[in-house]
C-alpha positions in Angstrom: -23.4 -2.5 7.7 -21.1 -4.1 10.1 -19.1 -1.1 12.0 -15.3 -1.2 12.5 -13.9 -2.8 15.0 -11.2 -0.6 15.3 -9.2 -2.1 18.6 -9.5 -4.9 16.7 -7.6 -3.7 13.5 -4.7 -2.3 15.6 -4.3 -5.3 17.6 -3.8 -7.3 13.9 -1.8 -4.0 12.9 0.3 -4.8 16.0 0.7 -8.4 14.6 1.9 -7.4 11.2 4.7 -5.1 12.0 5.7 -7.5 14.8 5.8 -10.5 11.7 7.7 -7.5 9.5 10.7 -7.9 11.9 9.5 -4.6 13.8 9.0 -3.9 17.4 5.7 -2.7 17.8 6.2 -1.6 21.1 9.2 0.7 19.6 8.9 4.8 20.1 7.7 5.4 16.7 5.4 2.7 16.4 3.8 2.7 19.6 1.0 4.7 18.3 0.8 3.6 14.6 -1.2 0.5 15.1 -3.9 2.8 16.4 -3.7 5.7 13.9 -3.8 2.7 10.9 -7.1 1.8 12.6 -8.1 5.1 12.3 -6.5 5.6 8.5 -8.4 2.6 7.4 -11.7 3.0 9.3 -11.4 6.5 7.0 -9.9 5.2 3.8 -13.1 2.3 3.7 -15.6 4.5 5.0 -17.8 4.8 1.8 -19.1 0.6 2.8 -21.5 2.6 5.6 -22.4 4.9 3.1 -25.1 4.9 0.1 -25.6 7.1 -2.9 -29.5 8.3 -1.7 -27.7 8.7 1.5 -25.0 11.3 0.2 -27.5 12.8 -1.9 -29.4 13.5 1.0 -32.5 15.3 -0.9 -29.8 17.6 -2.8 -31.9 16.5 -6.1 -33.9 19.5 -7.8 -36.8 20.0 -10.2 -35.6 21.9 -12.9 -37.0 21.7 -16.8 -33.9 21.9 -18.5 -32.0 19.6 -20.9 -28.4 20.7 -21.0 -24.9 19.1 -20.2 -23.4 19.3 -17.1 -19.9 18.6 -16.2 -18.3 18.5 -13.2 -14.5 17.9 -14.1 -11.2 17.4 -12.0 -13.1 15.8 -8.9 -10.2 14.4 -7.0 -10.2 10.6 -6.4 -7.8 8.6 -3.6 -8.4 4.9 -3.2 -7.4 1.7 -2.5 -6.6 -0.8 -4.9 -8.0 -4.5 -3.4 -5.7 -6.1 -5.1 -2.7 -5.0 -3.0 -4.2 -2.2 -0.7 -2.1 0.9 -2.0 -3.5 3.8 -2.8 -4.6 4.9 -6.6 -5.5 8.7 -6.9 -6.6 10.8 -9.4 -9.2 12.7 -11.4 -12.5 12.6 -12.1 -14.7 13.8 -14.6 -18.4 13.6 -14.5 -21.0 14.5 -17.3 -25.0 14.1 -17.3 -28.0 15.5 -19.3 -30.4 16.4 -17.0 -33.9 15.4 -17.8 -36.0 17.1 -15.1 -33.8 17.1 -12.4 -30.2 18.2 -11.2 -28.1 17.2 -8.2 -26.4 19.2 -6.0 -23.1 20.0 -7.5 -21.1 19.6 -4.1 -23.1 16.0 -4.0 -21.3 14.9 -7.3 -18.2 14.6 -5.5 -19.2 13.0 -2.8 -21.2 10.1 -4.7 -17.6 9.8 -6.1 -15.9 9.7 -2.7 -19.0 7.2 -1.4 -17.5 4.3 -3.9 -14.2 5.3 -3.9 -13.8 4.8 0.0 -14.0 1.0 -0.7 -11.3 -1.8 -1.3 -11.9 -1.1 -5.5 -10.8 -1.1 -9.0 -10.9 1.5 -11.1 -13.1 -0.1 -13.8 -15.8 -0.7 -11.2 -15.3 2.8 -9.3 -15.9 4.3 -13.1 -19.1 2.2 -14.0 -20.5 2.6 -10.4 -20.2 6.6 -9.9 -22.0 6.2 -13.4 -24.3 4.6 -12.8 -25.3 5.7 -9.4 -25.7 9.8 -11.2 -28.1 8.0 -13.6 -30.0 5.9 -11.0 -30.2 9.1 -8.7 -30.8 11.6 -11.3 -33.0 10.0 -13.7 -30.9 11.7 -16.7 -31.1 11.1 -20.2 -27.7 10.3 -20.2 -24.2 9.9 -18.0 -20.5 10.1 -18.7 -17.6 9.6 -16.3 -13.9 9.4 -16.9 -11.3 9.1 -14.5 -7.5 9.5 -14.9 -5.3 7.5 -12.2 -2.1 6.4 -10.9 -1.7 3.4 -9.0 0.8 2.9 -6.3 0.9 -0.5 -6.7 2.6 -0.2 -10.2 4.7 3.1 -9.0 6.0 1.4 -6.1 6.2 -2.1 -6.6 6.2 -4.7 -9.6 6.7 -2.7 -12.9 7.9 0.2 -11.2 6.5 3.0 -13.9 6.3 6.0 -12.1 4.4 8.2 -14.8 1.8 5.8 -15.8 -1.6 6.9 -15.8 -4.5 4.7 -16.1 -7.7 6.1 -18.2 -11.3 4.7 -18.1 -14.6 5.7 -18.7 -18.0 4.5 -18.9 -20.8 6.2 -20.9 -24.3 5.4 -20.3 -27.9 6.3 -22.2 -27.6 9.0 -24.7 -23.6 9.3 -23.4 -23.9 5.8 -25.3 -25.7 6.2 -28.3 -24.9 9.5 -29.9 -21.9 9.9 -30.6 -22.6 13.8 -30.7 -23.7 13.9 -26.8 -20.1 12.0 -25.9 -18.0 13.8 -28.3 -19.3 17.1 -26.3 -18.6 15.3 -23.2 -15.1 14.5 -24.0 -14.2 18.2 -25.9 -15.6 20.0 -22.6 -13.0 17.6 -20.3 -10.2 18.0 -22.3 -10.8 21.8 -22.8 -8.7 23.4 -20.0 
């Protein structure tokens, strides 16, 4: 994976608020160029990272065949349509089938895709698919609740929109009793 060039993102940051009608060179912009570099070097961090590499060995051996949910993990990205931010929830559900991961390592498969220019369509399927790949389970739901800044703030302008999507994958797909359990348990509060 290419690493950021960071002086080179301010310099271009420097260049965009020069073309906004700004003066970069203004007190209170002097050192925004830099801290965008910075911002966006964070906000895009999950291209250097991988799901085996978050996991980090957190996966376990353990002979049991029960839901687990990990609900209300909190999502921020941003959209690569405009590049404003979309936040959220997310709600992640698996059958294990002979091994668990880490629960702290749930959120931060989440965070590995969500810290990339996205979607949220893709950033649903992909943290699904990425707990079934690493986790081997007999099954894998996510759902994730969002608003998008780029319909808040711009365009449209609906400030209480919330986007839902989910993706449901192996048994999550085909019984309807597995994913109706999934959905009761997130929506049970």
């Amino acid at each position: 994976m290419k690493k950021t060039n960071k002086e080179r993102i301010a310099e271009l940051v420097r260049q965009l608020l020069a073309e906004l009608g700004e003066d970069p060179a203004r007190e209170g912009l002097k050192g925004t160029p830099g801290r965008v570099a910075e911002a966006l070097a964070f906000l895009t961090g999950g291209y250097g990272q991988s799901p085996r590499r978050v996991l980090n060995g957190a996966v376990f051996q353990a002979h049991l065949n029960h839901m687990i949910i990990v609900r209300d993990i909190e999502v921020y990205s941003l959209c690569e349509h405009h590049l404003l931010p979309f936040y959220g929830r997310c709600h992640v559900g698996y059958v294990a089938d002979d091994k668990v991961l880490g629960v702290s390592k749930i959120a931060r498969i989440v965070d590995c895709f969500a810290r990339r220019l996205q979607i949220q369509e893709r950033l649903t399927e992909q943290v699904a698919q990425s707990i079934l790949e690493e986790s081997g389970a007999e099954g894998v739901g996510v759902v994730m609740e969002c608003r998008h800044l780029c319909m808040m703030m711009r365009g449209v302008g609906k400030q209480n929109s919330v986007m839902t999507t989910s993706a449901v994958l192996g048994s999550f797909r085909t019984e309807a009793a597995t994913r109706q359990e999934f959905l009761s348990l997130i929506n049970s509060k």
